[in-house]
VOGU-3710 file (C-alpha; in Angstrom, 3 decimals, decimal comma):
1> xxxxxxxxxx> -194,776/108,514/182,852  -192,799/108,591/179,719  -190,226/110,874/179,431  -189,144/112,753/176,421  -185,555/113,940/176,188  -185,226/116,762/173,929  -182,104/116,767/171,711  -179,540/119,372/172,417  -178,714/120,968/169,073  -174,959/122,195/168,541
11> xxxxxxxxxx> -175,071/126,075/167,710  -173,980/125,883/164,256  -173,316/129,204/163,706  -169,555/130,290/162,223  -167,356/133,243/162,880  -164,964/132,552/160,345  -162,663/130,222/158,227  -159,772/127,917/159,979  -156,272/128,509/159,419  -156,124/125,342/157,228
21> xxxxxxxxxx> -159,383/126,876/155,030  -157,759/130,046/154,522  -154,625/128,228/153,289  -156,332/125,954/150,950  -158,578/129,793/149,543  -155,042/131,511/149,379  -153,472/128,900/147,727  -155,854/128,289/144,737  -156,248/132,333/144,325  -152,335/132,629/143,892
31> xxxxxxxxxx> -152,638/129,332/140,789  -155,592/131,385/139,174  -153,894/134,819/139,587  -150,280/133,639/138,292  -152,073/132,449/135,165  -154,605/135,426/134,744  -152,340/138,229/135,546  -149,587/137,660/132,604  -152,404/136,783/130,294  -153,774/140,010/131,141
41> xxxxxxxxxx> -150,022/141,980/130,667  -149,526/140,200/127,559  -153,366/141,478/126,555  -152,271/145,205/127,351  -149,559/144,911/125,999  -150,583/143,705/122,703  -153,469/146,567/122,773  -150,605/148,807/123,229  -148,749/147,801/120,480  -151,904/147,008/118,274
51> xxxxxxxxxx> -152,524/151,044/119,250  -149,105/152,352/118,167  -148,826/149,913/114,862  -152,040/151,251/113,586  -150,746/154,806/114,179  -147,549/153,227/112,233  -149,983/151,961/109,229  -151,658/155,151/108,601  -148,539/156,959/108,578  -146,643/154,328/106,054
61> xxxxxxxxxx> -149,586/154,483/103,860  -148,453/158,395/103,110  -144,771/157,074/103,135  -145,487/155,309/100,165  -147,431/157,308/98,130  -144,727/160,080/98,917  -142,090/157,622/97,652  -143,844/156,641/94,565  -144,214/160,174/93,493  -141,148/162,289/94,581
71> xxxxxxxxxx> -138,565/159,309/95,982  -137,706/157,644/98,716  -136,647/160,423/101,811  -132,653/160,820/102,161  -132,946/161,365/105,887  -135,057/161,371/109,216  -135,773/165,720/108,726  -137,211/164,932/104,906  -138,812/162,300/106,213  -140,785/164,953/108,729
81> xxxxxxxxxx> -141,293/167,031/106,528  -143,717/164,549/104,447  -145,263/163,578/107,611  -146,053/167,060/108,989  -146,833/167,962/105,629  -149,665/165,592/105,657  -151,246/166,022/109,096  -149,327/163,810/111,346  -148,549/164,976/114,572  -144,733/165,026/115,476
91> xxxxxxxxxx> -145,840/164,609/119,424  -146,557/160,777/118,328  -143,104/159,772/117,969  -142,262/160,484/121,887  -143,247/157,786/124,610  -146,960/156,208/125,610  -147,335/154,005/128,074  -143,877/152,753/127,351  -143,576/152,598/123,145  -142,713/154,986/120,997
101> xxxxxxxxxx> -142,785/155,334/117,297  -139,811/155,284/114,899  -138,623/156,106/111,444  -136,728/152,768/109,818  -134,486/154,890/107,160  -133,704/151,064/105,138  -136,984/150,262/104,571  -138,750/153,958/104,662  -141,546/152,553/107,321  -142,660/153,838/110,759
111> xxxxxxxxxx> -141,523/150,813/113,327  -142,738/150,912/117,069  -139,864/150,763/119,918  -139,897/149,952/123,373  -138,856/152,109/126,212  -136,145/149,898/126,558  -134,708/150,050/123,284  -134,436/146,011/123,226  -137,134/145,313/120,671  -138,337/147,357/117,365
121> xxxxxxxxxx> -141,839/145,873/116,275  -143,155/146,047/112,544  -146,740/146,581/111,780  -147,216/143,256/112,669  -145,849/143,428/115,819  -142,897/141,260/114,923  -139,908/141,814/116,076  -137,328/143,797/113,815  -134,531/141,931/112,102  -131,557/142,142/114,092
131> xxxxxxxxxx> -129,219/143,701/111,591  -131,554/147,071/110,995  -129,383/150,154/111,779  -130,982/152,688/110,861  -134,043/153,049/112,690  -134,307/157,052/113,862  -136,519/157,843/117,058  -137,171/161,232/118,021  -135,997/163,093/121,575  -136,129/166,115/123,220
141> xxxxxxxxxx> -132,648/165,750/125,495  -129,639/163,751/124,996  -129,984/159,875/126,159  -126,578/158,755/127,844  -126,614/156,017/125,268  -128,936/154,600/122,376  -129,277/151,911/120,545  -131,193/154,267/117,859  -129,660/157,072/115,728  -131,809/160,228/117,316
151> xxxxxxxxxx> -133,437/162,870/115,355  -133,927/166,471/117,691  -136,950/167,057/118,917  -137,896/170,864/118,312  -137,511/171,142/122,196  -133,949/170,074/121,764  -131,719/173,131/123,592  -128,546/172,384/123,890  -125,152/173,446/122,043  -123,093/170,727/122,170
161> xxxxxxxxxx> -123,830/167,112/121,063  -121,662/164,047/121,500  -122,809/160,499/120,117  -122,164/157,387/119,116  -124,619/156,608/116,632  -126,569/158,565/114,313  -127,516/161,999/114,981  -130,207/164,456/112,906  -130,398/168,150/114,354  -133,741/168,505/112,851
171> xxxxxxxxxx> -135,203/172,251/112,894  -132,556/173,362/115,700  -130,420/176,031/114,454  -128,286/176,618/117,816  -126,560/173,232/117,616  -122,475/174,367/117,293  -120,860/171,023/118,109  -121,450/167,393/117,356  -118,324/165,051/117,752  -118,978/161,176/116,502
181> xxxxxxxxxx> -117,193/158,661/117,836  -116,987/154,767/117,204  -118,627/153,187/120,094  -117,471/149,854/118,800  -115,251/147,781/115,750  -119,109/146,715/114,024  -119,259/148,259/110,972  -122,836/150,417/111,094  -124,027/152,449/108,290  -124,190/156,151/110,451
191> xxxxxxxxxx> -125,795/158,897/109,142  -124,605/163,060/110,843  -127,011/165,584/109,477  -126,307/169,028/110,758  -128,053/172,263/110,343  -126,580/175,286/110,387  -123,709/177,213/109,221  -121,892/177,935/112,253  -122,151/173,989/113,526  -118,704/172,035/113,901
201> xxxxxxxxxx> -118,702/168,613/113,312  -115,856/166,683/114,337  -115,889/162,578/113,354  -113,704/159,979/114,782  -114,342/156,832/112,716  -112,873/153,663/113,328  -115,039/151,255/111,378  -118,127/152,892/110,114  -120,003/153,999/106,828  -120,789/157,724/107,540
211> xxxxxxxxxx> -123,027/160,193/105,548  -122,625/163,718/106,242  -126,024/165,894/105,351  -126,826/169,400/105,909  -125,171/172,623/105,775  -122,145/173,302/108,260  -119,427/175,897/108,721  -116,387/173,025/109,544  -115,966/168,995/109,663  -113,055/167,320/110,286
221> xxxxxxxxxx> -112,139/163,247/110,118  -109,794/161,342/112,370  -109,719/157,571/112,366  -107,156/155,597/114,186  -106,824/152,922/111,391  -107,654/153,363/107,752  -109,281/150,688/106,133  -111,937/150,228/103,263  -114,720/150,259/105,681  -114,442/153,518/107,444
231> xxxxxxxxxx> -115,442/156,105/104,447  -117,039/159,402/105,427  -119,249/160,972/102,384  -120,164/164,970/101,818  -123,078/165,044/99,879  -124,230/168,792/100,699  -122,856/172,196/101,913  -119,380/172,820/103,890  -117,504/175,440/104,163  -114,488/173,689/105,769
241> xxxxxxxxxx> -113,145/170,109/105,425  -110,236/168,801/107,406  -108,795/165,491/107,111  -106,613/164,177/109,668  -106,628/160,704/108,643  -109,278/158,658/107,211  -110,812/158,029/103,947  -113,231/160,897/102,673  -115,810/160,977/99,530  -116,856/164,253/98,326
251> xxxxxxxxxx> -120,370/163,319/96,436  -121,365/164,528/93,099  -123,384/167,547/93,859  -121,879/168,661/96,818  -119,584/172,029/97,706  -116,408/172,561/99,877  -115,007/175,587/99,840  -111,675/174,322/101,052  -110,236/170,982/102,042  -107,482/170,558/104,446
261> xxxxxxxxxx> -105,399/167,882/104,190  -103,628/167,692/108,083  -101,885/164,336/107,977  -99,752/163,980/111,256  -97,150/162,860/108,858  -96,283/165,661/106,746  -95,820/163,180/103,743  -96,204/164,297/99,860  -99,735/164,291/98,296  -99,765/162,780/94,866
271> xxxxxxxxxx> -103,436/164,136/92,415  -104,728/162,532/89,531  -108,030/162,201/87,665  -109,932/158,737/87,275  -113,243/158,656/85,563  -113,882/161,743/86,036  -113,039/161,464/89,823  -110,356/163,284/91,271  -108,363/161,163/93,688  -106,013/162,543/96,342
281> xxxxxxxxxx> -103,901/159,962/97,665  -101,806/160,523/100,887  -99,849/158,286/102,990  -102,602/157,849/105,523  -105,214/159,431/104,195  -107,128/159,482/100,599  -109,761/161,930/99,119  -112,196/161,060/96,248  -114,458/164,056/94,660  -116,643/162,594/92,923
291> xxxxxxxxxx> -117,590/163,870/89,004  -119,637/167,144/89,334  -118,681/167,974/92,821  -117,438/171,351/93,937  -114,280/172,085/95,693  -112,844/175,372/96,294  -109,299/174,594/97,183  -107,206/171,925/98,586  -104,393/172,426/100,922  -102,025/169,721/101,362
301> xxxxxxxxxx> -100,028/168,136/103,733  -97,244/170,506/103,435  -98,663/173,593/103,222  -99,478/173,914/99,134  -102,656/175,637/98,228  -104,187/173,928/95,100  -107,218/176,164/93,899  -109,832/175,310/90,923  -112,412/177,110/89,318  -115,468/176,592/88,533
311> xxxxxxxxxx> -115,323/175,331/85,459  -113,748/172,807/86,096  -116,282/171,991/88,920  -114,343/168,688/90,127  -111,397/170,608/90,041  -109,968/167,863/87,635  -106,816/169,342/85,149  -103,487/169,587/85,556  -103,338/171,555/88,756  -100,595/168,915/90,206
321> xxxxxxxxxx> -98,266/171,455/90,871  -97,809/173,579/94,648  -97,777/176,968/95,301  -101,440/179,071/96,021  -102,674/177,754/91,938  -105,519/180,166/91,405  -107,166/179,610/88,204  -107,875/183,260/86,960  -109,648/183,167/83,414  -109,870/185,112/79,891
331> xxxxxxxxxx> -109,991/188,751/80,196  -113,728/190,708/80,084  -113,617/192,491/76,515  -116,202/194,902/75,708  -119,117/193,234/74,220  -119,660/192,901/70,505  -123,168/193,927/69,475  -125,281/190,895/68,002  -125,783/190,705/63,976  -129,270/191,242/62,927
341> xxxxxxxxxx> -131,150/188,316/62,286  -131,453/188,162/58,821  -134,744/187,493/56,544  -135,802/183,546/55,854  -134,834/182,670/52,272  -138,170/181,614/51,391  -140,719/184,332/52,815  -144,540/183,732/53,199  -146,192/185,708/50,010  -148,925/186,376/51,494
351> xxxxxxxxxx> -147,657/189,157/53,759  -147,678/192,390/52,022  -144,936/195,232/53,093  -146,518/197,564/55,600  -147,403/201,208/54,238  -145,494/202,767/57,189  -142,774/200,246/57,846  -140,787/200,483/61,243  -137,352/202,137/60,843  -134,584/200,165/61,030
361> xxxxxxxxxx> -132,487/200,408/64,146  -129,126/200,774/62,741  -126,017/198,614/64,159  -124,946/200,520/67,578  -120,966/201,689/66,911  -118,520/199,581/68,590  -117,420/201,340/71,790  -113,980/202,332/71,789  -111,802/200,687/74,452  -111,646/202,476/77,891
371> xxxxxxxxxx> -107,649/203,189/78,384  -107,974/201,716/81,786  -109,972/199,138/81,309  -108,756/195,620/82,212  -109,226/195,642/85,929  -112,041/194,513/87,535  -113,987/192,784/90,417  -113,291/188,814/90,217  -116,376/186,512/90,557  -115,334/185,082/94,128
381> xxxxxxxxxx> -116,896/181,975/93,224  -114,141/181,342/90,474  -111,697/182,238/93,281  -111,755/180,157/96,275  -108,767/180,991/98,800  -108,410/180,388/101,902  -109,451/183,604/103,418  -112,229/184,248/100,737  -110,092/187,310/98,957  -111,604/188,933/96,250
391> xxxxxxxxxx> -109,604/189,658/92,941  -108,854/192,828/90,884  -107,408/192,039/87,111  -104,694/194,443/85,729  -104,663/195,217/81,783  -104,636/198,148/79,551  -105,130/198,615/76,089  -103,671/202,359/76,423  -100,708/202,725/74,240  -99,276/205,123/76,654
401> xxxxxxxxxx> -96,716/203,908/79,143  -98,137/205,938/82,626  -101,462/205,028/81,676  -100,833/201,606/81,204  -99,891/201,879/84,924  -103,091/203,503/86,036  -104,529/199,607/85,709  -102,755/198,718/88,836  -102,892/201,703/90,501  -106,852/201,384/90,112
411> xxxxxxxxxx> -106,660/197,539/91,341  -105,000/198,928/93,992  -106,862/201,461/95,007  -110,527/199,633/95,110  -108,622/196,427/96,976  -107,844/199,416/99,677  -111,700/199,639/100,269  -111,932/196,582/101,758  -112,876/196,414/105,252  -111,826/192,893/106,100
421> xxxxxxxxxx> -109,419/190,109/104,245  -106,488/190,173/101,552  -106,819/192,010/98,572  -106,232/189,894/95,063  -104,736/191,504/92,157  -103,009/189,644/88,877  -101,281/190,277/86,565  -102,617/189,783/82,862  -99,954/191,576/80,770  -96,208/193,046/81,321
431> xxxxxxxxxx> -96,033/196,369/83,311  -94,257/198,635/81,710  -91,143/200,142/83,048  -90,861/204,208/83,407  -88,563/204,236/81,085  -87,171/207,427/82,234  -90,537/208,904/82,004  -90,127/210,870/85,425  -92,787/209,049/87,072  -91,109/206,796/90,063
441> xxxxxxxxxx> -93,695/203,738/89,328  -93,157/202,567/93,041  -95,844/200,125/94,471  -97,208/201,231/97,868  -98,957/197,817/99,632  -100,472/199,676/102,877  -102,913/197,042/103,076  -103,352/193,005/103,038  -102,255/192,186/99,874  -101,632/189,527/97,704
451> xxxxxxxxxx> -100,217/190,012/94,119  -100,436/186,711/91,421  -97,236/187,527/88,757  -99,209/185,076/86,915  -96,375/185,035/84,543  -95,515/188,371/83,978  -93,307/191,092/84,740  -93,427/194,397/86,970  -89,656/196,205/87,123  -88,536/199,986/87,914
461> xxxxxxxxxx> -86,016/201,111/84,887  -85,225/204,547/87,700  -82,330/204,482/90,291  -83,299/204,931/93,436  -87,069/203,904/93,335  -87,304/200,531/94,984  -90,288/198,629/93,124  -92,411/197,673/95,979  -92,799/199,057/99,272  -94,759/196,785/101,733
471> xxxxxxxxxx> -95,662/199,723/104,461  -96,219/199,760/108,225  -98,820/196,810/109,694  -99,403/195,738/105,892  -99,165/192,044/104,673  -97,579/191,189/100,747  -98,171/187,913/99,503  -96,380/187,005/96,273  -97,513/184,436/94,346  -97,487/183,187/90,662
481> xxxxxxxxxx> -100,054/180,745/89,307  -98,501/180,349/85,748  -97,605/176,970/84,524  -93,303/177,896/84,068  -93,721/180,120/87,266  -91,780/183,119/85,060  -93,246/186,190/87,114  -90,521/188,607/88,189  -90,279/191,781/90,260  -87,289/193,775/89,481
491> xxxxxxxxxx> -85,679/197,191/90,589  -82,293/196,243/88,671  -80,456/199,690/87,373  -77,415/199,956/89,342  -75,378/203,278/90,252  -72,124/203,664/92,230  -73,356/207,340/92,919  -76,875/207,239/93,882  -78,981/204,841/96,687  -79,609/201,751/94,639
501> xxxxxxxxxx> -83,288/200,412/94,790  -84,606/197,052/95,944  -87,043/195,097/94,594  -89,168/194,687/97,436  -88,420/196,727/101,104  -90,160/196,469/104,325  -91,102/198,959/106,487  -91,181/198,846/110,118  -94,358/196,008/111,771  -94,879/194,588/108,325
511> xxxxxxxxxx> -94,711/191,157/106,890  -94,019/189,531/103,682  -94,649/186,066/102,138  -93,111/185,311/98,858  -94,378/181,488/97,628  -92,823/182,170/93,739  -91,262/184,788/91,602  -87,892/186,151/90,350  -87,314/188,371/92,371  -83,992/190,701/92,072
521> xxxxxxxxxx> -82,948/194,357/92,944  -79,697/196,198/92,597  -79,659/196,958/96,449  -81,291/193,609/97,202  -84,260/191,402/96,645  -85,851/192,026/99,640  -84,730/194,924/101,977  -85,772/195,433/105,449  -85,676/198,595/106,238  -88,039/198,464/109,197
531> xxxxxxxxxx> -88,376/195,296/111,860  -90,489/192,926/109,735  -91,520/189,251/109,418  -89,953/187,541/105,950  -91,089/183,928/105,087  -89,815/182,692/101,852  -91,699/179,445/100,945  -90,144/178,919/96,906  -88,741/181,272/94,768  -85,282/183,162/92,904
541> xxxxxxxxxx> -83,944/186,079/94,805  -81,033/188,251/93,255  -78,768/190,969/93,854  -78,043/192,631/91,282  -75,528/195,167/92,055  -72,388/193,650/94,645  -74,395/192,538/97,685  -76,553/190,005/99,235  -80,040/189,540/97,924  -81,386/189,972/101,617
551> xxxxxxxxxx> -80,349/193,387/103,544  -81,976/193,679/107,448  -81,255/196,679/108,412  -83,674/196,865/111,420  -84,812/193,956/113,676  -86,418/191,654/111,699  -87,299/187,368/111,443  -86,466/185,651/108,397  -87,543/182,244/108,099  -86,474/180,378/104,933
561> xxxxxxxxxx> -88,636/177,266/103,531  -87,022/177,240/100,330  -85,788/179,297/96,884  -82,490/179,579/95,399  -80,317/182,895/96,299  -77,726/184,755/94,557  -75,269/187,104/95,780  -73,865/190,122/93,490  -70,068/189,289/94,583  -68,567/186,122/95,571
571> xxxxxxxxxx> -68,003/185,149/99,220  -70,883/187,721/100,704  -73,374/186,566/102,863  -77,292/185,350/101,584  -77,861/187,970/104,224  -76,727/191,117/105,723  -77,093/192,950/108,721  -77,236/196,932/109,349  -76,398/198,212/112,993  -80,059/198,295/113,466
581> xxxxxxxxxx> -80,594/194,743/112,098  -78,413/192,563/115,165  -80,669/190,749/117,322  -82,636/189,284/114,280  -83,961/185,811/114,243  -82,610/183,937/110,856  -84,360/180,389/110,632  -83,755/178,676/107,751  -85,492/175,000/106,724  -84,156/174,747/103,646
591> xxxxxxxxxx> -82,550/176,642/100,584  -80,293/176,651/97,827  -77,271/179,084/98,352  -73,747/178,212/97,799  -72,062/180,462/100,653  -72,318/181,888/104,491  -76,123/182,215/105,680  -74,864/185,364/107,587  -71,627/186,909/108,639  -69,524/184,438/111,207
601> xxxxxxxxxx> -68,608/187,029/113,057  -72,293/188,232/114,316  -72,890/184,817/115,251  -69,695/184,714/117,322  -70,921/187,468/118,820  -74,306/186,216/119,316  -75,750/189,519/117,682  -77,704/187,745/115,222  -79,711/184,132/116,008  -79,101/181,791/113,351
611> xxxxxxx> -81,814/178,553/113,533  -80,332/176,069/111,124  -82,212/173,170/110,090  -80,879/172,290/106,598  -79,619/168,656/106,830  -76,784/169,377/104,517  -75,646/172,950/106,160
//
């Protein structure tokens, strides 16, 4: 019997792969994935871009046509403008998936940037040029640091901005503070636009090109080293310009109201015109404005006030000298009717005489001159002080003597309705003395006050009426603008009977400043009669009579910057003290006095403080 043995089959059947198969499967899916997946990155990521740039094309394609017709913009907020203006969305220039757009100011083109801020791409998706510095990208808060200048996003909310690079405000009004400062020695080409005019901007430049846009209230500059690298240029609106130290351009076109020269130094400021430029050269600091700018006033390093007008609109002239040099024009006379125009010598024939022919309008009379007239409301803009005074001219054409007075008196009397800042009043003519007329002709300042001499002369021909009386809480200012600086206030008649008058006295809590003038009285120059605040900057001051040309008779500080004094007798004091006046403060800087500042024996007796810092006492 044959026997058939059946084959026993293995079960072939699997449950899974071996450790050594899963190894192998592992190993050949990490190859393929470490080759797919940054192929795949680098595809998004060129999508991206490709995305963005597109965006970038359609908006450079209104750039251009914007720049062909109306120029190329001067900064990132004109640059808007044209955008919005044409339909583009302001939302594109913030993040998307990582890239932004932004505004390359060089080359007037919309770039894309990276979150990073490490690579700028072109429509072509090639990376920027290294050397590109102006490339603007919009934000809504302040980035700790940026390799971009930023432009302020309309969500923008703070106050205060500090940066290192260039900074646009945009629409935001409520911006008060931006300080710039150098973040490194590269010289960059920075642009600071601000926005508003109660925004301070406050630059500390070291090595950088700077353009300042926009309308602000103050700027100031302060560079550690000056070199001909680190220029700041105005080219628009500011009300106040300080200089520290640093180089400064005021641009054709643009308007200061007042420039500050505040060199740590205190050294001399030299002025001159150059092409039409007027250059301002300190010892470590110079200013250039430009042909066709506007500056209001320039104050200089120690303390002189130069002011221009504005027809001369660089302030360019001959206004070299110090003092508060206000330029004050012609005086207003009434206007002169216009000849009639006459008939052509050859007229058409053609044109017959009408039957009823108009009437002629005969020549209006010339209107007789108003006896007061002469004073009047200055244009401010022709008068640019530091505290924005306005100005009252004083004239007559009255041949009477007390009207001729009623000029100032009416100056005076509309400065008094003034609600805030000095009032301005100069001096276009002589004022006449009283001449024994009765009236006292005495000057009552009971307000801030300052008076140009302007060259001419106010006295009081009366014994015992002082000239001007500077009352309680009130502020005088004397000043004289005139090229010879010849202005004089005078109270000079003399009388061993009667109370001689001064030329200028001081009642109790006011204050005087006298920058020039000739200023003498046969009591004194200047009496104090109440405690008061003196500060003579320049000047002449005379006595007249037999005593000192300054009398404190109450309480008072003197300080003396200068002027040249003159005592009525030989051997008195340049100042004397009442009962009333010991425990005054004298401080005197300089002068020109041959003789005692004050008595020896009150400073013996400590009744009177005597600061002296004259180096030849």
């Amino acid at each position: 019997m044959n026997k058939k043995f059946k084959q026993n089959k293995r079960n072939s059947k699997r449950n899974g792969f071996t450790i050594l198969e899963l190894i192998i499967v592992i190993a050949v899916i990490s190859i393929h994935a470490s080759v797919a997946i940054p192929t795949f990155a680098g595809v998004v990521k060129k999508a991206r871009i490709s995305a963005r740039t597109q965006v970038a094309q359609n908006i450079n394609k209104i750039l251009t046509l914007e720049e062909i017709t109306d120029g190329r913009p001067n900064s990132m907020y004109d640059a808007m403008k044209v955008m919005v203006g044409n339909g583009f969305d302001a939302d594109e220039f913030t993040y998307e998936s990582g890239l932004a757009l932004a505004w390359d100011q060089e080359d007037n083109r919309i770039a894309v940037v990276d979150e990073a801020l490490n690579e700028v791409y072109t429509h072509d998706g090639e990376s920027l040029p290294k050397d590109k510095v102006l490339i603007w990208r919009v934000v809504d808060e302040l980035p700790s640091e940026s390799a971009t200048s930023i432009y302020l996003g309309d969500g923008f909310a703070e106050s205060e901005i500090s940066v290192g690079v260039g900074i646009d405000v945009g629409d935001n009004l409520d911006v008060e503070s931006i300080v710039f400062s150098d973040s490194d020695e590269e010289i960059r080409s920075i642009l600071i636009r601000a926005n508003g005019n109660k925004t301070v901007t406050d630059v500390h430049n070291n090595s950088d090109n700077i353009t300042l846009l926009g309308a602000a209230d103050k700027a100031s500059l302060r560079s550690s080293e000056i070199n001909d690298e680190n220029n700041l240029s105005i080219y628009e609106s500011l009300a106040d310009f300080s200089i520290y130290s640093g180089n400064a351009v005021i641009k054709s076109g643009a308007s200061v109201d007042i420039v500050r020269l505040l060199s740590e130094k205190q050294s001399g400021i030299s002025l001159r015109v150059e092409n039409g430029d007027m250059i301002i050269v300190g010892e470590d600091f110079s200013l250039i404005i430009e042909d066709g700018a506007h500056v209001g006033s320039i104050v200089g390093p120690d303390g002189n006030t130069f002011d221009f007008s504005d027809e001369d609109d660089n302030g360019a002239g001959d206004n070299t000298g110090g003092g508060e040099n206000t330029e004050g024009g012609e005086t207003t006379k009434p206007d002169t009717p216009e000849p009639d125009n006459p008939e052509p010598e050859n007229p058409e024939p053609d044109n017959p005489e009408p039957e009823n022919p108009e009437p002629e309008t005969p020549e209006p009379e010339k209107p007789e001159p108003d006896p007061y007239y002469g004073f009047r409301i200055f244009d401010t803009s022709k008068l640019r002080t530091d505290t924005g005074e306005e100005a009252y001219l004083v004239d007559y054409e009255s041949t009477d003597e007390d009207s001729k007075y009623v000029s100032l008196l009416m100056a005076l009397e509309t400065a008094r309705e003034m609600e805030e800042g000095f009032g301005y009043i100069i001096l276009l003519r002589d004022l006449p003395q009283n001449n024994g007329s009765g009236q006292q002709h005495t000057i009552n300042i009971d307000k801030d006050m300052i008076i140009d001499l302007n060259g001419y002369k106010m006295s009081n021909a009366t014994v015992k009426y002082d000239k001007i009386v500077v009352e309680t809480d009130a502020h005088l200012k004397i000043i004289d603008t005139s090229e010879m600086k010849k202005g004089e206030i005078s109270a000079p008649i003399y009388s061993d009977e009667s109370r001689n008058p001064s030329a200028i006295l001081l009642n109790a809590g006011s204050s005087l400043t006298v920058y020039d003038g000739n200023i003498s009285g046969a009591a004194a120059a200047i009496y104090a009669e109440g405690c008061a605040n003196v500060t003579i900057k320049r000047g002449s001051f005379k006595n007249v009579g037999s005593s000192a040309p300054i009398i404190v008779t109450a309480k008072s500080t003197i300080t003396i910057d200068g002027g040249i004094f003159v005592a009525g007798e030989a051997g008195k004091p340049m100042i004397i003290f009442g009962t009333n006046g010991k425990g005054s403060t004298i401080i005197v800087n300089d002068c020109d006095y041959n003789g005692d500042i004050v008595d020896t024996n009150l400073l013996e007796k400590r009744e009177v403080e005597l600061i002296d810092n004259r180096e030849n006492k």
